[in-house]
Backbone bond lengths (Angstrom), bond angles and torsions (degrees), N, CA, C in turn:
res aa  C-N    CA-C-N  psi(-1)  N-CA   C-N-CA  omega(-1)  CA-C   N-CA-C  phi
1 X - - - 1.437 - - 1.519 108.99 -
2 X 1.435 114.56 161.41 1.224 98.22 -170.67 1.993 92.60 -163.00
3 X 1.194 108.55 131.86 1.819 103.29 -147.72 1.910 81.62 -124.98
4 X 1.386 101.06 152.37 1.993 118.20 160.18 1.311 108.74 -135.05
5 X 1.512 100.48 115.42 1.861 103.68 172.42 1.420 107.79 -118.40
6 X 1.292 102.45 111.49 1.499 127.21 176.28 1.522 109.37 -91.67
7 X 1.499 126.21 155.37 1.726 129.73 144.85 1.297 108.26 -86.49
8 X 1.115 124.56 127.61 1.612 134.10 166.80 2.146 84.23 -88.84
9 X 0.698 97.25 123.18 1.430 121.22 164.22 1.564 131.08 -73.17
10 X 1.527 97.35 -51.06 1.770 102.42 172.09 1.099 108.32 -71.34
11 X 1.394 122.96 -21.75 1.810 119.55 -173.69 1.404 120.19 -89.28
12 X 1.381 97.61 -19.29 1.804 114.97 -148.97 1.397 129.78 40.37
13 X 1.584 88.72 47.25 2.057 92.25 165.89 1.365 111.89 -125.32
14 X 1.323 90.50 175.08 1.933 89.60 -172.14 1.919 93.80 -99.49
15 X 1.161 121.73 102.68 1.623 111.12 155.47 1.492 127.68 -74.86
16 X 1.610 93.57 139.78 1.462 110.75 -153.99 1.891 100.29 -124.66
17 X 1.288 117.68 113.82 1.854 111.35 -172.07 1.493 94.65 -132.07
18 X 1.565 106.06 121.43 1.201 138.45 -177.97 1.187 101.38 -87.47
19 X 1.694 135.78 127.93 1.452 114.61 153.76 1.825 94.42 -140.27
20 X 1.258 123.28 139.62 1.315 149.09 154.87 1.746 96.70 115.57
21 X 1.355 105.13 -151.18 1.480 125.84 -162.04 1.423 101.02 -91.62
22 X 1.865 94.27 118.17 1.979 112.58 -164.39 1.478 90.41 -79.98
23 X 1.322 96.64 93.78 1.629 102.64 155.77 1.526 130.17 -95.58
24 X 1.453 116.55 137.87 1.169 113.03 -157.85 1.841 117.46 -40.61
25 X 1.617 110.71 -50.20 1.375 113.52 176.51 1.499 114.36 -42.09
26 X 1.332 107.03 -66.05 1.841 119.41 -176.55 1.474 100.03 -49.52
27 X 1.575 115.31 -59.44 1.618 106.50 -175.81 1.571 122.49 -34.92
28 X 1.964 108.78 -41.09 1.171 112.09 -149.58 1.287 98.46 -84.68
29 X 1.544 133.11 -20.61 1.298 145.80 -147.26 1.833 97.58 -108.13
30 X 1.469 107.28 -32.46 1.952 90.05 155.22 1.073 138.38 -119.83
31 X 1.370 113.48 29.72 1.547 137.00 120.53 1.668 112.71 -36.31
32 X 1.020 73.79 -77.82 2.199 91.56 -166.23 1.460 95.76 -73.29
33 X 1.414 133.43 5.77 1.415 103.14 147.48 1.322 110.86 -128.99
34 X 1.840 130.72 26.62 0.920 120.67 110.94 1.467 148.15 -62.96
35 X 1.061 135.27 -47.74 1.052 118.25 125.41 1.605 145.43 20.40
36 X 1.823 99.93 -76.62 1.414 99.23 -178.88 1.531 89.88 -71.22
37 X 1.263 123.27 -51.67 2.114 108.63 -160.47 1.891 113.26 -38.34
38 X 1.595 79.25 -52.43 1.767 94.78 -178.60 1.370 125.11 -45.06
39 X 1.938 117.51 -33.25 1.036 114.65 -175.29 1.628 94.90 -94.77
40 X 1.309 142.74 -35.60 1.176 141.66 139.60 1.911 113.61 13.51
41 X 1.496 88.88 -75.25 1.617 103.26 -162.10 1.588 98.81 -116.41
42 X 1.563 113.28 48.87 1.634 116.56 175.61 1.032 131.67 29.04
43 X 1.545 119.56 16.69 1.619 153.13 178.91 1.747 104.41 -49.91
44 X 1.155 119.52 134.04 1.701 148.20 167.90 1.189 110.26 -94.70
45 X 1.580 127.32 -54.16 1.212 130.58 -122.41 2.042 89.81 -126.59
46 X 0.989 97.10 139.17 1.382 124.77 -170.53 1.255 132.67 -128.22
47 X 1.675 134.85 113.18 1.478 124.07 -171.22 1.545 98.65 -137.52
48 X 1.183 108.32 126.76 1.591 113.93 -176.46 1.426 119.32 -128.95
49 X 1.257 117.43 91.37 1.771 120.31 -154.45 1.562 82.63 -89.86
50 X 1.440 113.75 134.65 0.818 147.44 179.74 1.686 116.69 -100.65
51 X 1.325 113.10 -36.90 1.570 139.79 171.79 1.960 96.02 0.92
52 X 1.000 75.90 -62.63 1.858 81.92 -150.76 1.605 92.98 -97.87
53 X 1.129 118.76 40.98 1.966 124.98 167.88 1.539 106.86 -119.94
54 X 1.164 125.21 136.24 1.421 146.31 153.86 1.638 111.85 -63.82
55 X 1.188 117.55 121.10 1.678 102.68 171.77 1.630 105.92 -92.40
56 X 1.206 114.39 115.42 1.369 111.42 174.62 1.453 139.33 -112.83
57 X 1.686 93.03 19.29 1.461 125.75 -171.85 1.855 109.23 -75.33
58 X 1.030 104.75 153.96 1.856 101.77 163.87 1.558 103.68 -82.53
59 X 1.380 127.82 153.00 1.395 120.16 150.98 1.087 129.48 -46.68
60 X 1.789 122.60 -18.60 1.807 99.77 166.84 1.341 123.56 -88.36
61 X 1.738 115.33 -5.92 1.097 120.86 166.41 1.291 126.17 -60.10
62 X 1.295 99.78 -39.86 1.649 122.08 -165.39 1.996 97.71 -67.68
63 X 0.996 93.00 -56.16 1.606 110.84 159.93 1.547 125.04 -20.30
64 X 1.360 94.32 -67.88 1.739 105.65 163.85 1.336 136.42 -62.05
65 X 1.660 94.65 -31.29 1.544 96.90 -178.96 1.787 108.27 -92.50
66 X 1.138 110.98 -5.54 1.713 120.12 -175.13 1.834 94.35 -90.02
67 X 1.353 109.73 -42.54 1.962 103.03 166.59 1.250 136.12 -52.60
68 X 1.324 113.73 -36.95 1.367 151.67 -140.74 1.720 105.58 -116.77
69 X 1.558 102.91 7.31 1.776 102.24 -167.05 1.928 103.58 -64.47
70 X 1.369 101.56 -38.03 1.694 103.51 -176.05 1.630 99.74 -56.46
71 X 1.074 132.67 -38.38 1.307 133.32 -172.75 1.274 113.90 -64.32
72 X 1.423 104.86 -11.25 1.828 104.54 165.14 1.510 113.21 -108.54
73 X 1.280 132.77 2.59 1.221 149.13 -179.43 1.371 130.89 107.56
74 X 1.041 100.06 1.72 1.697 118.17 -178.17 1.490 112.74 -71.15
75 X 1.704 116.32 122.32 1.406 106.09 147.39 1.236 154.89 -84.22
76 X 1.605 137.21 -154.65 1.659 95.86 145.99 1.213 133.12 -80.57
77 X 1.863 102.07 -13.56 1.784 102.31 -162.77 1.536 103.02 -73.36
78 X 1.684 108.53 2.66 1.576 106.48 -166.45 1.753 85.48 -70.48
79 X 2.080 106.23 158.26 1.676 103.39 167.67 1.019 83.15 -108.61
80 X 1.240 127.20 146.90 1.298 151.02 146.83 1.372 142.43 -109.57
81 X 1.664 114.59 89.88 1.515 109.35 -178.30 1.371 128.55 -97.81
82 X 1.409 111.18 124.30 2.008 113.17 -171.05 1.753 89.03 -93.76
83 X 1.138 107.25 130.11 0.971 121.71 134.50 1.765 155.84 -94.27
84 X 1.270 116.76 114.85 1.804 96.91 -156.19 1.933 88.89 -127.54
85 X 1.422 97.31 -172.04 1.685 115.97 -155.82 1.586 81.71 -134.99
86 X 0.902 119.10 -61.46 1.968 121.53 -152.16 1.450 94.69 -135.76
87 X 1.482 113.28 -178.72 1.156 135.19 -171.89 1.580 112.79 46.90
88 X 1.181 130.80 54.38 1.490 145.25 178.02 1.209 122.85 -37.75
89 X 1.510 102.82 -55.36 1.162 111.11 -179.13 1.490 129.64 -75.16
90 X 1.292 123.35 -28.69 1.347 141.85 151.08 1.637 107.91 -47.58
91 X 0.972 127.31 -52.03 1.361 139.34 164.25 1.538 119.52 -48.77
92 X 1.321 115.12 -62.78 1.705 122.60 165.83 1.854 111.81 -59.34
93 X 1.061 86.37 -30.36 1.814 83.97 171.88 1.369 119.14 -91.44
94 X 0.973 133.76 -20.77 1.319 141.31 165.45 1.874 101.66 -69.33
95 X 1.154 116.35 -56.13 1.590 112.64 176.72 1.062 102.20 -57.00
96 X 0.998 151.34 -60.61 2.040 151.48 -165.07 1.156 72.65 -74.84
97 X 1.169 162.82 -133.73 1.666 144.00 -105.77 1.537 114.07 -38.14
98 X 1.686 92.64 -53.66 1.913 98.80 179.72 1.325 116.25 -47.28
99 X 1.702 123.75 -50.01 1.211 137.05 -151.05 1.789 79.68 -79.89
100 X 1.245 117.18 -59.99 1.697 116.06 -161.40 1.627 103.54 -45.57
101 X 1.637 108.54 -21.48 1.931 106.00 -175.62 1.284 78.69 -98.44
102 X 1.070 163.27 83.63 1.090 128.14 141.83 1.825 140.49 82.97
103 X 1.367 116.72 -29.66 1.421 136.82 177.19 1.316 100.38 -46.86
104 X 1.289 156.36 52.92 1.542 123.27 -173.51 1.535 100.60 -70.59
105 X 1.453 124.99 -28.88 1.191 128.96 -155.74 2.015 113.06 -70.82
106 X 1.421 92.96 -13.54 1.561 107.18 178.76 1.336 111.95 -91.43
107 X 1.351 126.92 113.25 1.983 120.54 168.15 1.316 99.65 -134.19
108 X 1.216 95.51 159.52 1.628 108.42 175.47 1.729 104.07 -125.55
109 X 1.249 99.89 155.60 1.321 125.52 -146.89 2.219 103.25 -146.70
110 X 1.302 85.43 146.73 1.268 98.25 -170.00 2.011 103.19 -101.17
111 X 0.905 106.97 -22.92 1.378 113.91 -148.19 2.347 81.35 -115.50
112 X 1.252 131.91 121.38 1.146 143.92 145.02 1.802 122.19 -39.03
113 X 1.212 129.54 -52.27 1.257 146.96 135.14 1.566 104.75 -34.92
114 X 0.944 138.32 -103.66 1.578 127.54 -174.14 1.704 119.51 -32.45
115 X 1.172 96.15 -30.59 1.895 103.43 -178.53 1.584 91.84 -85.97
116 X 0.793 130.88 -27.28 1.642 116.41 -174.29 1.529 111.51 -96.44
117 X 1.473 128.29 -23.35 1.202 140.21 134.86 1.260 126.04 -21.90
118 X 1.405 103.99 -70.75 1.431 106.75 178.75 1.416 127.10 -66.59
119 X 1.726 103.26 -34.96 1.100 102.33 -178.18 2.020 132.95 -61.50
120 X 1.633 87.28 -40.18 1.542 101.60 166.35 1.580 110.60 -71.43
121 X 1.090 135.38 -23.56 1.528 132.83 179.48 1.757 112.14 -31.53
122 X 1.208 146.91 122.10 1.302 120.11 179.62 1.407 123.95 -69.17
123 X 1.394 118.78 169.38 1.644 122.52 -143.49 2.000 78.69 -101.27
């Protein structure tokens, strides 16, 4: 896998582009350097296209790393939109974990346009 986290500046979000097989290491490592950009540029707002990523996690993995989001620096007031293409269900289970801790502020979204929608919407 191999991830680019940029600040879009005019938007004020941190963009986040996933491409190959989300392995736990790579996952955890562009997290935590989203993260660092975001606190960088006093950033909230979060978009992580997933499109072009493989999920290659088990569901209890996926599990751990959806508990464990503060452990990469994330709060709740952070918004956070995933965006994905395939693997759905890995995706819908990862959201019901977030929401079950608490995340409401994290959804994932199929559509790029709706995740960037939402994300600028005011809080």
């Amino acid at each position: 896998m191999s991830h680019e986290v940029r600040y879009d500046q005019g938007k004020h979000i941190v963009r986040v582009k996933i491409m190959g097989a989300l392995s736990e290491s790579e996952t955890t490592a562009a997290a935590r350097r989203d993260s660092e950009v975001a606190r960088q540029h006093n950033c909230k707002r979060h978009l992580v296209d997933l499109r072009m990523g493989v999920a290659t996690e088990s569901l209890g993995r996926v599990f751990m790393l959806m508990t464990g989001l503060e452990e990469f620096g994330f709060d709740r007031k952070d918004r956070t939109a995933m965006v994905y293409g395939r693997d759905a269900e890995v995706h819908e289970f990862a959201q019901m974990v977030a929401r079950n801790r608490g995340w409401h502020n994290l959804r994932y979204f199929q559509s790029l346009e709706e995740a960037e929608a939402w994300l600028l919407e005011a809080d």
